[in-house]
N, C-alpha and C positions, 0 to 999 in steps of 0.2 A: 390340625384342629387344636381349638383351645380349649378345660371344661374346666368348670371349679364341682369338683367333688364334696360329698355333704352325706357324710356316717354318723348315725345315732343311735349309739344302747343306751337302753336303759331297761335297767333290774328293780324287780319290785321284789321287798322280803315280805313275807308272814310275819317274821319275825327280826328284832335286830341283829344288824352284824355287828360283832364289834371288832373282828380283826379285818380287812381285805388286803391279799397282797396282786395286784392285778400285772398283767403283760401284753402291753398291744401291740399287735403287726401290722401299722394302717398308713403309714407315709408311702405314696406310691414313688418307685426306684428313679433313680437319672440313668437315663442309657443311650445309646446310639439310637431307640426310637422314639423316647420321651426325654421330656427333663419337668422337677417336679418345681415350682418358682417359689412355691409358698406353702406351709409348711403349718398348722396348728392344731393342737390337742389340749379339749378343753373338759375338764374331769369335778363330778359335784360328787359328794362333797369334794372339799380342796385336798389333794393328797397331802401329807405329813412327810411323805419323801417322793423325789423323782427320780428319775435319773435316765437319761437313753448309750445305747451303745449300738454297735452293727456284728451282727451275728458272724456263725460259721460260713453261711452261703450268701455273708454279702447286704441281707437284709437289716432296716434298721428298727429296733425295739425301743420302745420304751416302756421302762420298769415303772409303777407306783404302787405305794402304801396308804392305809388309811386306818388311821390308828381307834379314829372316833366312833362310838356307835350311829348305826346309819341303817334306817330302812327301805332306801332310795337309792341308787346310783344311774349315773350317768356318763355316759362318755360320748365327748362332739370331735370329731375329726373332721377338719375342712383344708381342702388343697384347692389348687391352683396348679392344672397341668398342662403342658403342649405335649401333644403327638405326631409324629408325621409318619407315614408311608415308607414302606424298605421292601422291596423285592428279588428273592433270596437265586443269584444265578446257579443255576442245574450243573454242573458238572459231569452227568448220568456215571457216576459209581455205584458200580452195582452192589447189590443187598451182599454177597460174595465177598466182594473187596473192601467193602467196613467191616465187615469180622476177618478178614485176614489183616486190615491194618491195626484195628485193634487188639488182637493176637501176636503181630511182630513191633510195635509199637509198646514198649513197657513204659514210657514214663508219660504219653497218652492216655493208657490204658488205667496207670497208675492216680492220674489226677482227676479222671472220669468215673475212678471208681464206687462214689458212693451213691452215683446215677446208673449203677449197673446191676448193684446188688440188691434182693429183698431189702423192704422196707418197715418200717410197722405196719404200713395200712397196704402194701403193693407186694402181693404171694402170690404163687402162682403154682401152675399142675400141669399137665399133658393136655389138659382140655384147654387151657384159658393159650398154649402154647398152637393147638391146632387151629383153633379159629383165627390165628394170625395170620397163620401157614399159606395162605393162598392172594396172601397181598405181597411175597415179597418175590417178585420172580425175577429172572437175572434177563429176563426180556426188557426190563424198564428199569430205572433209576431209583438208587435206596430213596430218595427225597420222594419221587413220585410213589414208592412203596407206601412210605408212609403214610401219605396225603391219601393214598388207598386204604389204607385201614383205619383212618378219622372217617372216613365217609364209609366204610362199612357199618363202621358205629353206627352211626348219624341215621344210615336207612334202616337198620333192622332195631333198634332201642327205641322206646318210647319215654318220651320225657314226662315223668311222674311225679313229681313235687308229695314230700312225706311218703312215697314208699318205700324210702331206704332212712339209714340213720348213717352216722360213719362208722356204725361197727358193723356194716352191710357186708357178711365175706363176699367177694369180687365171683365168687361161684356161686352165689345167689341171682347175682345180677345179669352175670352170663346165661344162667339157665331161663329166667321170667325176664331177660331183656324190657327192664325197666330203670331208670334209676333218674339222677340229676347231674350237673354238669361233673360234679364233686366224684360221683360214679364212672360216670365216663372215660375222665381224664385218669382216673387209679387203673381202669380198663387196658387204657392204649398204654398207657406207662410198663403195667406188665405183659404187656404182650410183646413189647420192644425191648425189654427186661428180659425174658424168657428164651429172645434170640441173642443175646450177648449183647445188644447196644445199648448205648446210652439214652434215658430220658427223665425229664424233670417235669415236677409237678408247679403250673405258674395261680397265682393266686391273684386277682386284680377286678375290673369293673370292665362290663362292656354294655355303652349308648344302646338303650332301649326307643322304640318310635313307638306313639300309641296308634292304636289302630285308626284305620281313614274316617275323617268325620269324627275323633274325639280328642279330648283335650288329656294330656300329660298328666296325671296325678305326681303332688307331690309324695317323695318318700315310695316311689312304686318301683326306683331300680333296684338290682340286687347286687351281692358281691357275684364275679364270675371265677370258673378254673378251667384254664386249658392246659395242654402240653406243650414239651418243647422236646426236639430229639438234634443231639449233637450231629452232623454230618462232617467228615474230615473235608476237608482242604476250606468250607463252608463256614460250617462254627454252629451255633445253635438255633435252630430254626423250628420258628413256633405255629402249630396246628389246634384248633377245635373242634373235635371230635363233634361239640351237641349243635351245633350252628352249621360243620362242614365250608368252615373259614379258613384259611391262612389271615392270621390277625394283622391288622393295620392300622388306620389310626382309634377307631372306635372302640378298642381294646387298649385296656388303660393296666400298667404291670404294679402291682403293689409287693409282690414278695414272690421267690421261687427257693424251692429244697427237696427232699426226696418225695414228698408226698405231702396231705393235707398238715399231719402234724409238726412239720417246722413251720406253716405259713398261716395260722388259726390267727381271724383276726385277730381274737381275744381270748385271756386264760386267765382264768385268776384261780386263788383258794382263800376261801372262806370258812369266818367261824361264825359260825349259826347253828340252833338246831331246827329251825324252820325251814317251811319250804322259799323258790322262789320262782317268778315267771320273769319273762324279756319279750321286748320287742324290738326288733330293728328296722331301721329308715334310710334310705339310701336314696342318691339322687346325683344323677352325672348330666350336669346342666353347662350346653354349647356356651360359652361367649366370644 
């Protein structure tokens, strides 16, 4: 599939800012299931410096500043992407034999290590570790484990738009099984966390359809976050807990790292003493 992609913040002040130093995560990745063709970031007022570079985990950022006072900001990100189809072959290693290769395996273990351990936003306890417990059994295959425990998700969570924030502890959401995709994906992450393996938190867009008989709104997609969990002899293989997906072409990757906070669209810090509001407009349109 082809999409050209179409992100827009914009910040409204009370009052003026007169410093902004901003950091955007919105160029989606080239990889063996996508490749991004075109590439643009268009920033108001005009930044006074830019600069991009590619982070720890591979993502690419771009830094700006804006030196002028400004009660208005904006930022237009537009890509140009292909994706295709990949379908991940089973090996059936058992839930068993990825924590004994992980275990006998130090310099595996060693590189996977920062998708294994606590993160800022991915803790966990004896409870968030039991409700995993019953997906991973040496009857069937870690990969199919897993794909069992997105779809436990999937059936018992209700997807609730504003009733979490991201400082939602992950035993909030476990107990009132409510949250958003952002919830979900920290969900499965620690639950795979909790058994020794590895998983990554993905950050990107997934094609929305409007319902039968209505017409698409523009600005009505969202950003999306699923999972991804390493499987040995395999490699890393990506699940949606809030859809009960294995992703393919409709899922678009913009940035992956331990959790939400390395792949936040956007971050900046500001000097104001005012308040401020935002809105964002998304739109993952076929051509």
């Amino acid at each position: 599939m082809n999409y050209r992609l179409i992100h827009k913040t914009q910040y409204n002040y009370s009052e003026n800012v007169t410093n902004y130093h901003g950091l955007a995560c919105l160029m989606p990745k080239s990889s063996l299931r996508q490749s991004c063709r075109d590439f643009s970031l268009s920033i108001s007022p005009f930044p006074d410096e830019t600069y991009s570079r590619t982070d720890y985990f591979g993502n690419t950022l771009h830094y700006f500043s804006i030196y002028k006072p400004h009660n208005k900001l904006t930022i237009l990100a537009k890509s140009i992407v292909d994706t295709h189809s990949s379908i991940a072959a089973d090996f059936f290693m058992t839930p068993n034999e990825v924590s004994e290769k992980f275990r006998t395996n130090r310099a595996l273990r060693s590189e996977l290590l920062d998708y294994i351990l606590p993160s800022p936003f991915v803790q966990w306890d004896s409870e968030i570790s039991r409700f995993a417990a019953d997906c991973f059994s040496e009857n069937q295959s870690f990969y199919q484990s897993a794909r069992l425990l997105c779809r436990k998700i999937y059936t018992e969570f209700t997807y609730v738009p504003g009733f979490t924030t991201i400082h939602t502890p992950l035993k909030t959401v476990l107990r009132e099984k409510k949250g958003v995709c952002q919830d979900f994906s920290h969900l499965a992450i620690a639950c795979l966390r909790s058994m020794g393996f590895a998983a990554r938190y993905v950050s990107g867009y997934l094609e929305t359809q409007p319902l039968p008989g209505k017409t698409k709104l523009q600005g009505s997609d969202a950003t999306h976050a699923w999972v991804s969990v390493y499987v040995p002899d395999i490699g890393w293989c990506d699940f949606d807990p809030t859809n009960d997906l294995v992703p393919q072409e409709r899922h678009i990757t913009t940035a992956w790292g331990r959790d939400f906070g390395d792949v936040s669209p956007l971050k900046g810090i500001i000097f104001s003493t005012g308040k401020h509001a935002f809105q964002v407009a998304v739109d993952v349109i076929p051509i």
